[in-house]
Structures are given as structure tokens and as C-alpha cells.
FIKOLZA-1660 file (N, C-alpha, C; in steps of 0.1 Angstrom, whole numbers, plus 5000, padded with zeros to 4 digits):
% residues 227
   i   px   py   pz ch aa at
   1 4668 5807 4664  A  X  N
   1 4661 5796 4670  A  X CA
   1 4660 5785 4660  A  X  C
   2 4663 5771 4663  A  X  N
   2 4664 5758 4654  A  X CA
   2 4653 5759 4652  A  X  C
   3 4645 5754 4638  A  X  N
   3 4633 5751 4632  A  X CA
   3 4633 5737 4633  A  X  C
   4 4620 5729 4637  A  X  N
   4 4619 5712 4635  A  X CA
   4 4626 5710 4622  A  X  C
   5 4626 5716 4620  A  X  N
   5 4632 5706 4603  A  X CA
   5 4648 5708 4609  A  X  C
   6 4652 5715 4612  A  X  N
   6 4667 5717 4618  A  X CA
   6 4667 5707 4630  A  X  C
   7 4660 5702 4638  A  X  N
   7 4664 5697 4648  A  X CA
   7 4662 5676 4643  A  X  C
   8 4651 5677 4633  A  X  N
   8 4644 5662 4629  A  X CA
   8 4659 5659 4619  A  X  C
   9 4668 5671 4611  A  X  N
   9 4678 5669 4603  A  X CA
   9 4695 5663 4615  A  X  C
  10 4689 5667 4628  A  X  N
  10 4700 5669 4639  A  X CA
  10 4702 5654 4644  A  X  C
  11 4688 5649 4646  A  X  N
  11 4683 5635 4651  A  X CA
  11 4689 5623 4640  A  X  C
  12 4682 5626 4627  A  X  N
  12 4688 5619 4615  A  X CA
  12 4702 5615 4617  A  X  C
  13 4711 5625 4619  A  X  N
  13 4727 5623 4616  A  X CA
  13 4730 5620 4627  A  X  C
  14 4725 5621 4641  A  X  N
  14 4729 5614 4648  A  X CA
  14 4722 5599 4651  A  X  C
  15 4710 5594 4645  A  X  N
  15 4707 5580 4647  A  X CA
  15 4716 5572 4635  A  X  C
  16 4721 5580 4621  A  X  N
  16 4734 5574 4618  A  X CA
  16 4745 5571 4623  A  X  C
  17 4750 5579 4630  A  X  N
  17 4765 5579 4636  A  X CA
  17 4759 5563 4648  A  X  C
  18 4751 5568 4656  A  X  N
  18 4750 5559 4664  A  X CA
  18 4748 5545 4657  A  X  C
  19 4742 5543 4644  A  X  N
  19 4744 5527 4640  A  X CA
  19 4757 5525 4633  A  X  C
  20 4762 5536 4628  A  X  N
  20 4775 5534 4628  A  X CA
  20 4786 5529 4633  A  X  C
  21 4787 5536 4649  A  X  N
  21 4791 5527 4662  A  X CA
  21 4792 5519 4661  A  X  C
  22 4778 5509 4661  A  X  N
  22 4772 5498 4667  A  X CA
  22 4778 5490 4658  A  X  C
  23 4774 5494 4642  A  X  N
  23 4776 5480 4632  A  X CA
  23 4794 5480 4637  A  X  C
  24 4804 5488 4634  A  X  N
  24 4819 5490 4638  A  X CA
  24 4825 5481 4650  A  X  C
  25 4815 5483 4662  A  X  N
  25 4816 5480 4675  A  X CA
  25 4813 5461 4679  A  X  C
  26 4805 5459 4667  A  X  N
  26 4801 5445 4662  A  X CA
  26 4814 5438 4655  A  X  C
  27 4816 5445 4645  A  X  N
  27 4822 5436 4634  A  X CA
  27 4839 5438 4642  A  X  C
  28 4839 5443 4652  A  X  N
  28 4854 5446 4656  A  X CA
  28 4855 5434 4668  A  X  C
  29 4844 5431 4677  A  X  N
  29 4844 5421 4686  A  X CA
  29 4843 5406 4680  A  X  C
  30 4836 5405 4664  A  X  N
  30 4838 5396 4653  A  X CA
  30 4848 5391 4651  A  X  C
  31 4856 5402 4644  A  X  N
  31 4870 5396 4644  A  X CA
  31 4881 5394 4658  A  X  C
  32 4878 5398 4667  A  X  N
  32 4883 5394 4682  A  X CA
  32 4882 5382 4684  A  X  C
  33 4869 5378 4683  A  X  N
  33 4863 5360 4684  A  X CA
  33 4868 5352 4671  A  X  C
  34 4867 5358 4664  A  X  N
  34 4878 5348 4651  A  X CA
  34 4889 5348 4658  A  X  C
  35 4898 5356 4658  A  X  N
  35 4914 5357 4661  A  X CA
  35 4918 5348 4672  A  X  C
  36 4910 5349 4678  A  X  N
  36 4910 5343 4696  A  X CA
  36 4907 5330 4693  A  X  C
  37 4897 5321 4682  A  X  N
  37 4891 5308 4678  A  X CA
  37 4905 5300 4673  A  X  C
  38 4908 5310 4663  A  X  N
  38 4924 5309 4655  A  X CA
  38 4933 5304 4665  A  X  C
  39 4940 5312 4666  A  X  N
  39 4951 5313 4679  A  X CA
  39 4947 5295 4690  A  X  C
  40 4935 5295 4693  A  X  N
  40 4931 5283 4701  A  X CA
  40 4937 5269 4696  A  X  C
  41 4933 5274 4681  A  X  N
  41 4931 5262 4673  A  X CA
  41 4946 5259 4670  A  X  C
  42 4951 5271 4669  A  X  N
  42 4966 5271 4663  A  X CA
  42 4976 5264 4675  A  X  C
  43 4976 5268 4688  A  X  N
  43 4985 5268 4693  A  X CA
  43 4974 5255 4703  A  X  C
  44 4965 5254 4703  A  X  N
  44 4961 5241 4711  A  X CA
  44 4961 5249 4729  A  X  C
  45 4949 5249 4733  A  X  N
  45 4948 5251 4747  A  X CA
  45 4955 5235 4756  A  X  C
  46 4963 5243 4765  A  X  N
  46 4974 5236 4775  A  X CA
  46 4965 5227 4786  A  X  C
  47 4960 5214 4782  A  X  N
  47 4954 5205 4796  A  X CA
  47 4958 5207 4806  A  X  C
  48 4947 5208 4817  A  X  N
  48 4949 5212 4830  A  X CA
  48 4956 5200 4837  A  X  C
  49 4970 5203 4848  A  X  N
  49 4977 5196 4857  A  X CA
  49 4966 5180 4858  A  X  C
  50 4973 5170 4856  A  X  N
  50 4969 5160 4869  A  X CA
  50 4972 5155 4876  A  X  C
  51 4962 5154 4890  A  X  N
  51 4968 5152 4901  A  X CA
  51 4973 5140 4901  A  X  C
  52 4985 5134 4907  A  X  N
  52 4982 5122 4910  A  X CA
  52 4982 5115 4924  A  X  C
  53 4977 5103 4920  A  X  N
  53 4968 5093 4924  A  X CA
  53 4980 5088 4939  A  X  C
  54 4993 5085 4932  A  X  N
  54 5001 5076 4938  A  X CA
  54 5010 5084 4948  A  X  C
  55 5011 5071 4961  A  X  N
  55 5015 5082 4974  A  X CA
  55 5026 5083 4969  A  X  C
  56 5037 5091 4980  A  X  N
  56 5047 5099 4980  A  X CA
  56 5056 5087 4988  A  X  C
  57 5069 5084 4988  A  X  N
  57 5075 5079 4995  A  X CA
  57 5075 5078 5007  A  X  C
  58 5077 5091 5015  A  X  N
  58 5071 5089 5028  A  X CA
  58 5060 5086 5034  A  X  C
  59 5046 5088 5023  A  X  N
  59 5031 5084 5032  A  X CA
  59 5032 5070 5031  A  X  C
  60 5040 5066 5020  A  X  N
  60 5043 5049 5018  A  X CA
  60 5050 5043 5035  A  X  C
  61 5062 5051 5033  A  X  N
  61 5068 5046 5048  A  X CA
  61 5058 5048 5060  A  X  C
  62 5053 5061 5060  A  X  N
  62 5044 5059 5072  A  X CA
  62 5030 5054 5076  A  X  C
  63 5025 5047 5061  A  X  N
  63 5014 5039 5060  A  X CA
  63 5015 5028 5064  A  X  C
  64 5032 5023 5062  A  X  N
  64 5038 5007 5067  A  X CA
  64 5037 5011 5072  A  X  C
  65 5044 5020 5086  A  X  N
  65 5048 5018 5098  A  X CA
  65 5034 5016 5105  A  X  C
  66 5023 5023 5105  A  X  N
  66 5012 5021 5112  A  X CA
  66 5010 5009 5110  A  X  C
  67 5008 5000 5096  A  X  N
  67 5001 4987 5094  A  X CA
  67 5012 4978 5104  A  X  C
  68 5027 4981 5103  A  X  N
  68 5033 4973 5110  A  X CA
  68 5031 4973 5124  A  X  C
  69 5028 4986 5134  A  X  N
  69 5023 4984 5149  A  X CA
  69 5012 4975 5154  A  X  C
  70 5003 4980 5139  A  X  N
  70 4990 4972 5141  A  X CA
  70 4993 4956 5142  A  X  C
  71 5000 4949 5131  A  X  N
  71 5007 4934 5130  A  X CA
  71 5012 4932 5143  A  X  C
  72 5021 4946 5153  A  X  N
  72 5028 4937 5164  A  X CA
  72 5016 4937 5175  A  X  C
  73 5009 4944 5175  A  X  N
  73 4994 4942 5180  A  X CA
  73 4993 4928 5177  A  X  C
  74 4993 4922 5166  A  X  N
  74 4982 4907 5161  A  X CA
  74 4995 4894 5166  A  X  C
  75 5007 4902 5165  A  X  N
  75 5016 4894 5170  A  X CA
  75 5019 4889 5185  A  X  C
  76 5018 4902 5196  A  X  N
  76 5016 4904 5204  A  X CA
  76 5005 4891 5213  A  X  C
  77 4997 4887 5205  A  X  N
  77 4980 4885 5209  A  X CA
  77 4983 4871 5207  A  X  C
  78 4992 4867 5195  A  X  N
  78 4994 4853 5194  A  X CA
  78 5003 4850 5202  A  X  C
  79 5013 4858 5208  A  X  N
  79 5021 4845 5218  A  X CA
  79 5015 4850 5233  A  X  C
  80 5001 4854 5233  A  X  N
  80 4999 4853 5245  A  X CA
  80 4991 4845 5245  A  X  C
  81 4987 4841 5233  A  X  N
  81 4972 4824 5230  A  X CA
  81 4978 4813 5228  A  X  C
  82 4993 4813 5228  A  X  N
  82 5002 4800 5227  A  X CA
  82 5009 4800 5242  A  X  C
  83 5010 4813 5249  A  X  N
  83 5013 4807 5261  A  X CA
  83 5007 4800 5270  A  X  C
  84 4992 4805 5264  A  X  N
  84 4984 4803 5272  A  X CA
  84 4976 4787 5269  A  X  C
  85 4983 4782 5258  A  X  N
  85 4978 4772 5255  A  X CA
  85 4988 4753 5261  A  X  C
  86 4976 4749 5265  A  X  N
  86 4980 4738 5275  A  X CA
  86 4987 4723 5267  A  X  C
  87 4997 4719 5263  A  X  N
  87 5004 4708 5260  A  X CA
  87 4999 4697 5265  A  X  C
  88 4994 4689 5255  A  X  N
  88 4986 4674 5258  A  X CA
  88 5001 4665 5264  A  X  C
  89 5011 4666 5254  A  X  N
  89 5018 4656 5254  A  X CA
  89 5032 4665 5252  A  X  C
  90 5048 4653 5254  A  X  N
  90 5060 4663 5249  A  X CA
  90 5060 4668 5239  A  X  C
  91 5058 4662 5232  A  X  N
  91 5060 4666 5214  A  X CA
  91 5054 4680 5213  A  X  C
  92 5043 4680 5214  A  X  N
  92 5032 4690 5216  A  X CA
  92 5038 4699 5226  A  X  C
  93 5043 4702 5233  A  X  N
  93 5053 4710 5245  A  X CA
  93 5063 4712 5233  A  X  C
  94 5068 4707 5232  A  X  N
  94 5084 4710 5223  A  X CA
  94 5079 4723 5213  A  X  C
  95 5070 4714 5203  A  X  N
  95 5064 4722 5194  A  X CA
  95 5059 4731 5196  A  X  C
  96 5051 4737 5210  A  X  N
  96 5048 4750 5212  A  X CA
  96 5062 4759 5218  A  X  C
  97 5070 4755 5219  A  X  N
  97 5079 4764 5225  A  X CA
  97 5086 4766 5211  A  X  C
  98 5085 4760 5205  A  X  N
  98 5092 4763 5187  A  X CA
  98 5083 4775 5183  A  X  C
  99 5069 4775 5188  A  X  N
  99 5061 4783 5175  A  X CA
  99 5060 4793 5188  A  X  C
 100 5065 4794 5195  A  X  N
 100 5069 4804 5209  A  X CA
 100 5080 4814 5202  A  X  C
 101 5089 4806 5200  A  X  N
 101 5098 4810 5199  A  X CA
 101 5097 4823 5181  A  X  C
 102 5092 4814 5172  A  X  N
 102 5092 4819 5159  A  X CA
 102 5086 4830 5159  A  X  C
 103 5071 4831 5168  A  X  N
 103 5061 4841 5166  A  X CA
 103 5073 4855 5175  A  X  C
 104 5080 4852 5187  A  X  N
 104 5090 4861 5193  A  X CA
 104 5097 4873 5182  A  X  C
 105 5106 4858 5177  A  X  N
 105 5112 4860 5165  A  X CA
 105 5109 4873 5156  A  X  C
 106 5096 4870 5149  A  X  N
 106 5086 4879 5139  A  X CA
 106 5087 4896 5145  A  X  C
 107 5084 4894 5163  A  X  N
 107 5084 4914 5168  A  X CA
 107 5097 4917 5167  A  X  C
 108 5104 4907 5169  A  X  N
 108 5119 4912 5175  A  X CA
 108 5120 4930 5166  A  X  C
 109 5126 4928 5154  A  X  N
 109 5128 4936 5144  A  X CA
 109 5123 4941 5138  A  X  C
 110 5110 4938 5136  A  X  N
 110 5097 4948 5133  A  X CA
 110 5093 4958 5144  A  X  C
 111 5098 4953 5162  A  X  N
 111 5093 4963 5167  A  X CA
 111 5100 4974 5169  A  X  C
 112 5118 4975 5162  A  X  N
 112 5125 4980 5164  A  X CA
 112 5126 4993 5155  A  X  C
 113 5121 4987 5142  A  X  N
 113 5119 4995 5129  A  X CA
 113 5107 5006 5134  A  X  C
 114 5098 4999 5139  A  X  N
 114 5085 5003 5139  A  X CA
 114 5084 5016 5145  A  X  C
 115 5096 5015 5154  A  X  N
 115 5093 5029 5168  A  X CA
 115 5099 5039 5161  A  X  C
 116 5107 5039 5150  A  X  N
 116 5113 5049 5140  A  X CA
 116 5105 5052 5132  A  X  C
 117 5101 5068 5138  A  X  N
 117 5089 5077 5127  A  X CA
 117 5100 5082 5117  A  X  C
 118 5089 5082 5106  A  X  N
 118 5099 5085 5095  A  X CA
 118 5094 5104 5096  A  X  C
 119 5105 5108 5092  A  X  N
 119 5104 5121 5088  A  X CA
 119 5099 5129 5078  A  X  C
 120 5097 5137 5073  A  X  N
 120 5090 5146 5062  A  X CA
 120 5102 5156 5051  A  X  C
 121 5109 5153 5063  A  X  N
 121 5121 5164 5058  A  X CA
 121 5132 5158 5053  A  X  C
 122 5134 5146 5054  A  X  N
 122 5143 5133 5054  A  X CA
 122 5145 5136 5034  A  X  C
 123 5153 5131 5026  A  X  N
 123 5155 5128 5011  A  X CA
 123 5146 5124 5005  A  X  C
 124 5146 5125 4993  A  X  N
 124 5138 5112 4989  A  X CA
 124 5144 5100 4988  A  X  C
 125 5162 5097 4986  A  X  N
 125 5165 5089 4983  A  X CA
 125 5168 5080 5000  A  X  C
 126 5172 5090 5002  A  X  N
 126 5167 5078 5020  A  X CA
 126 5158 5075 5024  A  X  C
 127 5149 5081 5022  A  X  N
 127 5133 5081 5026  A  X CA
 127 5133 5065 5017  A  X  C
 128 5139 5067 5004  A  X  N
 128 5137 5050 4997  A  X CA
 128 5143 5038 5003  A  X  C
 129 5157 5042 5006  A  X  N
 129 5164 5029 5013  A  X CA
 129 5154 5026 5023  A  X  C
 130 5148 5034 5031  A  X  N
 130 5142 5033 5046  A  X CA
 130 5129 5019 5040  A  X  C
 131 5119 5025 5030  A  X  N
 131 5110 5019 5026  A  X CA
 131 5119 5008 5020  A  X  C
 132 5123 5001 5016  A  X  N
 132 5129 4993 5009  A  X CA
 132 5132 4982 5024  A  X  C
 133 5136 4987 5034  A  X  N
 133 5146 4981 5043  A  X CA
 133 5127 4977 5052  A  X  C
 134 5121 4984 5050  A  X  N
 134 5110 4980 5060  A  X CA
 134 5102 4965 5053  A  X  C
 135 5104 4969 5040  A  X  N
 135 5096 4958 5030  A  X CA
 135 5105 4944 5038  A  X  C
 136 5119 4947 5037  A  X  N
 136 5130 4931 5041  A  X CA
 136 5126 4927 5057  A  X  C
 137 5120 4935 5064  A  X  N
 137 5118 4938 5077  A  X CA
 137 5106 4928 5081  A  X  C
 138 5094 4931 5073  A  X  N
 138 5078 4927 5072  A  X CA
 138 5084 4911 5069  A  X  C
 139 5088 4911 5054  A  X  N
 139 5094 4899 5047  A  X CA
 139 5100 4890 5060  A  X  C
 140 5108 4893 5067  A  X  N
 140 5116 4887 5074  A  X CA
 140 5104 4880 5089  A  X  C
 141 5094 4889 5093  A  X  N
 141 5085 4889 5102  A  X CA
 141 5077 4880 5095  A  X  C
 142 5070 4881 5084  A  X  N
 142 5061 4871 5079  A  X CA
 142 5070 4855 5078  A  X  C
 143 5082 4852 5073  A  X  N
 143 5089 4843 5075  A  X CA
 143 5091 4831 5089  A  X  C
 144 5090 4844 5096  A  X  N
 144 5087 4836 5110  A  X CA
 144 5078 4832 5114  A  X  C
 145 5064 4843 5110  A  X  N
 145 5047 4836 5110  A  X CA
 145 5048 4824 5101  A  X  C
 146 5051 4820 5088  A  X  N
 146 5051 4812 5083  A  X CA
 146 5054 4798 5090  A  X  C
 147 5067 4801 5096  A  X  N
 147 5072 4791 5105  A  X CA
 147 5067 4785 5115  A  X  C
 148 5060 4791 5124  A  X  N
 148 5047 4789 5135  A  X CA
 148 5037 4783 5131  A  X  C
 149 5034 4791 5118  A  X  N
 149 5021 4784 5111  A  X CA
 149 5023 4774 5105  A  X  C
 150 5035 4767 5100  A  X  N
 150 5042 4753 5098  A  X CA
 150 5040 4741 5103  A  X  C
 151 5045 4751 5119  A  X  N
 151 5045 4739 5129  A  X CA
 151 5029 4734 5135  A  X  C
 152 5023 4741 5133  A  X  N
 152 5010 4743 5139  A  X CA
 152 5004 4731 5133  A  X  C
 153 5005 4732 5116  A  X  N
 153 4992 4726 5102  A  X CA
 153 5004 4712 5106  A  X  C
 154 5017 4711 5110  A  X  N
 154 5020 4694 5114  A  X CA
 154 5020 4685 5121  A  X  C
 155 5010 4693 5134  A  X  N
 155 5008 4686 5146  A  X CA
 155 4993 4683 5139  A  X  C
 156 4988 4692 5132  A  X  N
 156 4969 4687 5127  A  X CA
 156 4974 4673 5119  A  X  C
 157 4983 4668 5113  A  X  N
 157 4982 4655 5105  A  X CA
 157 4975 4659 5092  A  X  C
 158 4966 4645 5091  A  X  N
 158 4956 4641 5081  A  X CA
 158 4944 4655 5084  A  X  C
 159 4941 4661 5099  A  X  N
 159 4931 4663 5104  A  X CA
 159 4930 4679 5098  A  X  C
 160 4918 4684 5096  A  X  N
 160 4918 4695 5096  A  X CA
 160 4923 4703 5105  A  X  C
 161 4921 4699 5116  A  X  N
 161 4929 4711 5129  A  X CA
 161 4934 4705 5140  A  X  C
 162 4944 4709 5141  A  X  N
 162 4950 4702 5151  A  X CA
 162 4952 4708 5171  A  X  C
 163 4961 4704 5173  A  X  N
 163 4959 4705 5190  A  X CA
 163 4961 4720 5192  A  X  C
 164 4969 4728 5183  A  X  N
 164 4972 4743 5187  A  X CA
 164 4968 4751 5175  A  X  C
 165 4952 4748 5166  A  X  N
 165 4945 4754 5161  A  X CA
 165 4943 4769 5164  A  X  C
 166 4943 4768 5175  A  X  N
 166 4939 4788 5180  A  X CA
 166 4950 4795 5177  A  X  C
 167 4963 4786 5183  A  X  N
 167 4975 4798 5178  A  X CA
 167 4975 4800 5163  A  X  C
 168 4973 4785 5154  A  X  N
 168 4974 4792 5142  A  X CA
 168 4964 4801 5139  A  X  C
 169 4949 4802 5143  A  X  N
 169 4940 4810 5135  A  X CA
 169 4949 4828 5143  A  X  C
 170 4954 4831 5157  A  X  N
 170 4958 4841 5157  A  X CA
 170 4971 4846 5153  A  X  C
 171 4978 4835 5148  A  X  N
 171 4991 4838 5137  A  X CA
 171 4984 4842 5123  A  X  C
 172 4975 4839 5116  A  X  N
 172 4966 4841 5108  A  X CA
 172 4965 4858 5108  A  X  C
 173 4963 4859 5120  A  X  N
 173 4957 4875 5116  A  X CA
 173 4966 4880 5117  A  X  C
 174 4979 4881 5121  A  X  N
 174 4989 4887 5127  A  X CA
 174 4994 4888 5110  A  X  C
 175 4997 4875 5102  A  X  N
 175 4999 4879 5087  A  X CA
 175 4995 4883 5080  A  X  C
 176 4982 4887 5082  A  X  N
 176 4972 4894 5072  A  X CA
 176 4976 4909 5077  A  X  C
 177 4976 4918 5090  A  X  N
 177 4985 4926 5093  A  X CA
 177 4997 4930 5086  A  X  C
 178 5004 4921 5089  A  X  N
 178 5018 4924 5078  A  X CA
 178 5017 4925 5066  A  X  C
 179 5005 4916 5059  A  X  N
 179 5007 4919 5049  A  X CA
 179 4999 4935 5039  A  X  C
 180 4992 4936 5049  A  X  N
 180 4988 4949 5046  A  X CA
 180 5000 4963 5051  A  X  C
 181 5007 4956 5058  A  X  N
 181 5023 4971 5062  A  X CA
 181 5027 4964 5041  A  X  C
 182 5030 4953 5040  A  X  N
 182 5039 4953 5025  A  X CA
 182 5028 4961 5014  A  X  C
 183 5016 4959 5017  A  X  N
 183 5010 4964 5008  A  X CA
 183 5009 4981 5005  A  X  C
 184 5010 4987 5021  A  X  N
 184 5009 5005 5022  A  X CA
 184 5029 5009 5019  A  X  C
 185 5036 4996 5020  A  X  N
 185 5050 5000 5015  A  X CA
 185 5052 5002 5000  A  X  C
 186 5042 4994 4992  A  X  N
 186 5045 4988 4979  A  X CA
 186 5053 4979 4979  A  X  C
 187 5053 4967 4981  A  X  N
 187 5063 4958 4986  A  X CA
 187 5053 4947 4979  A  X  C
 188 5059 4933 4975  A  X  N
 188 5056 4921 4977  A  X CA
 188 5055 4910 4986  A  X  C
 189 5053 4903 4992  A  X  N
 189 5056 4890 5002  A  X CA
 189 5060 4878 4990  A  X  C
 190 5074 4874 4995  A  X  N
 190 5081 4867 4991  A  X CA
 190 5078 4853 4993  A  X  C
 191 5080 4848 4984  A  X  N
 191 5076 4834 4979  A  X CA
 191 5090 4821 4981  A  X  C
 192 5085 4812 4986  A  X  N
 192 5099 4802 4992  A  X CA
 192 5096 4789 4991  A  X  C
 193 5105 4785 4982  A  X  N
 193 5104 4768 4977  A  X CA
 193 5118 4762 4987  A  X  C
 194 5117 4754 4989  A  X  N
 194 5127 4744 4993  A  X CA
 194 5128 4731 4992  A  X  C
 195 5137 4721 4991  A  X  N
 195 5134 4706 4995  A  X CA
 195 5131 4699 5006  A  X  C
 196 5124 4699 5011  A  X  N
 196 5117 4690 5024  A  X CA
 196 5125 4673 5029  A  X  C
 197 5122 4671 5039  A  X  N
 197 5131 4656 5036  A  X CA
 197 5124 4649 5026  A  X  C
 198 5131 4638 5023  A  X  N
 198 5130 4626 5016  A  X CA
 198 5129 4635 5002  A  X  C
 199 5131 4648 4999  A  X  N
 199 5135 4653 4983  A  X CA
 199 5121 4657 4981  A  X  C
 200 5110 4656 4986  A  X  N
 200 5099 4667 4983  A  X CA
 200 5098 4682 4982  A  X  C
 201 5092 4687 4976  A  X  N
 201 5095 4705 4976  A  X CA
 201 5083 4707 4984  A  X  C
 202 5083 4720 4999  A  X  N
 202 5074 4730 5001  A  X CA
 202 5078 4740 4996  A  X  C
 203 5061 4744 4994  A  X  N
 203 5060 4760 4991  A  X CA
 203 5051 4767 5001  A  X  C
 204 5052 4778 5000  A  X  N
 204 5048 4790 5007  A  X CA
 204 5041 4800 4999  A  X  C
 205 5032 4804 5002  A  X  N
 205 5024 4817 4989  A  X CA
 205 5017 4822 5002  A  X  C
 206 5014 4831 4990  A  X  N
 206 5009 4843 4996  A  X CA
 206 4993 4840 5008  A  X  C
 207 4989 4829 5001  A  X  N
 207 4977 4822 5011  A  X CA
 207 4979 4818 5029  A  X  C
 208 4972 4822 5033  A  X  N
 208 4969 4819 5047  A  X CA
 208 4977 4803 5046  A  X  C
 209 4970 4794 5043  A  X  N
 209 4973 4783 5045  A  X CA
 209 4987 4779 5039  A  X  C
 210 4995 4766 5043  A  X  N
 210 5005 4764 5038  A  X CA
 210 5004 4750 5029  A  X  C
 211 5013 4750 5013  A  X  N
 211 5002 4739 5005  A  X CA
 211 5015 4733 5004  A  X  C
 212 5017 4720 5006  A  X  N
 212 5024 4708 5007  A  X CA
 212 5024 4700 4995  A  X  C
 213 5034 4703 4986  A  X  N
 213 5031 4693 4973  A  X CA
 213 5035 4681 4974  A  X  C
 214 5042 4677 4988  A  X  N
 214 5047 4663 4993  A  X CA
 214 5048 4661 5004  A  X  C
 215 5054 4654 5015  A  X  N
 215 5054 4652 5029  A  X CA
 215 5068 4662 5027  A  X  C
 216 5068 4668 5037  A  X  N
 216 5079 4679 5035  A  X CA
 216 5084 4681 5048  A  X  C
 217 5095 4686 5053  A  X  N
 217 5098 4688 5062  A  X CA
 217 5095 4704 5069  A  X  C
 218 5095 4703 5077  A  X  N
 218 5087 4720 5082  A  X CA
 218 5105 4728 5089  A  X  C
 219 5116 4725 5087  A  X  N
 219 5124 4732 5083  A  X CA
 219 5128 4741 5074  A  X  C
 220 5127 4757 5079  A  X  N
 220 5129 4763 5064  A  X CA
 220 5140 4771 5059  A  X  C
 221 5143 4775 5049  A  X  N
 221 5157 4778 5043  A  X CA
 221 5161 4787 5052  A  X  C
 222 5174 4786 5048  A  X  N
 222 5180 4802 5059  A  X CA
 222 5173 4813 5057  A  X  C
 223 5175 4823 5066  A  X  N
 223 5169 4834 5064  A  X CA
 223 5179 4845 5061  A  X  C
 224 5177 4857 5054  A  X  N
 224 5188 4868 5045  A  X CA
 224 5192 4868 5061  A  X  C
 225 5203 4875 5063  A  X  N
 225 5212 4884 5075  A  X CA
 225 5205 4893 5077  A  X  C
 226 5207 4897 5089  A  X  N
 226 5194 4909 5092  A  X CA
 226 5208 4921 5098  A  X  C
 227 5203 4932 5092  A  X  N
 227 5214 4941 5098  A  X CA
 227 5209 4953 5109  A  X  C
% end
């Protein structure tokens, strides 16, 4: 039978062993956390992916195409406020069937583009001609608003507003339209100088209004080929 002195000698050697463990079990997870600090430091932890920001080619195409329905919406709206608008005089008749005709002009080819959903499964590099060809498209439709809104600010004169004020304020919206399809395309709106009669230059910008750096003629340059 174990004597206390045999069993208090039994307890001893084993509350050694057990800090034995413990200090071993320490200094071994020590150098784990060194090794592992090393290594971090050494080889540099890999930054996490970033996402990005900028659309994809096709959310671009199908961001224009909506902004563009929306435009033949604003298009739509203006040649029913110029049909509907009553001619004082001939001139004023002529000139509305001009800015009749221009605003027409503007859906023709935008509405044509427009009814072609773009696909998902399509290239990327067609997917780009496509966007590229819609930007010439908007361009080509704003050219014609331009034109309407030309004729519009030359029948006002001297005056702030003239006899077919309403069509231009709803040609107005119909380019702010468009110009938000060039904007969801990533696209620019194109800028156009010419000589006017008597050798003056108009310009065109990107502003609602049109700025006249001389008496100019409201004739404007050819337009690209449309295919």
C-alpha cells in the first residue's frame, strides 16, 4: 500500500511534467507566430481583388439604348408641339415645316438602332463596333435637334423668344435625352464650326442654347453618310 510520502512524491513529478508541457507547448506556438510574422513580412500578404467601378461594354450599349427610347419619347413630343403650333405668317409656315422636317430627321435612325437589343452573348469586339456606331447615331440625331433649334432662335431675332418658342423649349428636352444615351455610351457630342454667310463662323457646343459669334447663316455643314 502507497505511503503519503509515495503518493505527495507521485503528485510532485507529475505537477512537473505537466509545466513542462505547458512551458514546451508555449514556446512552440512562439515560434509558430514568429515564423508566420516572418514569412508575412517576407513574401508580403496579396491585396484583396478590386472591384471595378466601370461598366462593361454591353451595360454601356444597353444603358444608351434605353436613354435613346427615352430621347425618341422627347422627340416624339416635339413634333407633335410643332404640328400643333399655328403659323402667324409664310415665313413662319416655311420655317416650321423645316424644323418639322429636322426634328423627323433626328427619330428616323435612332428609332431604328434603338429597337436592336443588344445581346449578352454577342463579342466584346462587336459589342464595341455596336457602341461606337450608336454614339454616330445620337451624334447624327442631336445634329438634327441642333438644326430645329437653329431655326427656331432665327425667327426670335433681337428677341429673347420667338414665335415657335415651345418647339424649341421641347427640342431642348429631347437633347438633354440624347445626350444622356452619349453619356451611358461613353461617347462625346460633337462640336461644329462653320462659315455662316457673309464669312462669319457658327458654333455649336454642348449648351442648350446656340452662340452666334456673328450673323450667321442657320445652314449647316454636311452631315457624315449614314449607313
Amino acid at each position: 500500500m502507497a505511503t503519503k510520502a509515495d503518493m505527495t512524491g507521485f503528485y510532485a513529478v507529475g505537477r512537473v511534467h505537466f509545466a513542462f508541457m505547458r512551458a514546451f507547448l508555449g514556446l512552440s506556438l512562439a515560434v509558430f507566430l514568429v515564423a508566420g510574422c516572418a514569412k508575412s513580412v517576407a513574401t508580403g500578404d496579396a491585396p484583396p481583388p478590386q472591384l471595378s467601378n466601370k461598366p462593361s461594354t454591353f451595360e454601356r450599349v444597353r444603358s444608351g439604348i434605353y436613354q435613346m427610347n427615352a430621347g425618341l419619347d422627347s422627340i416624339e413630343e416635339a413634333l407633335k408641339v410643332a404640328k400643333a403650333s399655328n403659323a402667324a405668317s409664310i415665313d413662319i409656315k416655311e420655317s416650321l415645316e423645316d424644323v418639322e422636317d429636322s426634328i423627323d430627321s433626328a427619330g428616323e435612325y435612332l428609332a431604328e438602332e434603338a429597337a436592336i437589343e443588344p445581346n449578352s452573348q454577342e463579342p466584346a469586339d462587336k459589342l464595341e463596333v455596336r457602341r461606337k456606331k450608336l454614339i454616330d447615331v445620337v451624334n447624327d440625331a442631336l445634329h438634327d435637334l441642333r438644326d430645329a433649334r437653329g431655326i427656331v432662335d432665327s425667327l426670335a431675332g433681337e428677341t429673347e423668344t420667338g414665335p415657335l418658342e415651345n418647339v424649341g423649349v421641347a427640342v431642348d428636352a429631347a437633347m438633354d435625352d440624347l445626350r444622356g444615351a452619349l453619356d451611358a455610351l461613353g461617347g462625346q457630342e460633337e462640336v461644329e464650326s462653320w462659315l455662316g454667310a457673309g464669312g462669319g463662323t457658327r458654333t455649336l457646343t454642348g449648351l442648350t442654347q446656340v452662340v452666334f459669334e456673328t450673323t450667321a447663316s442657320t445652314i449647316p455643314p454636311p452631315r457624315r453618310e449614314r449607313k
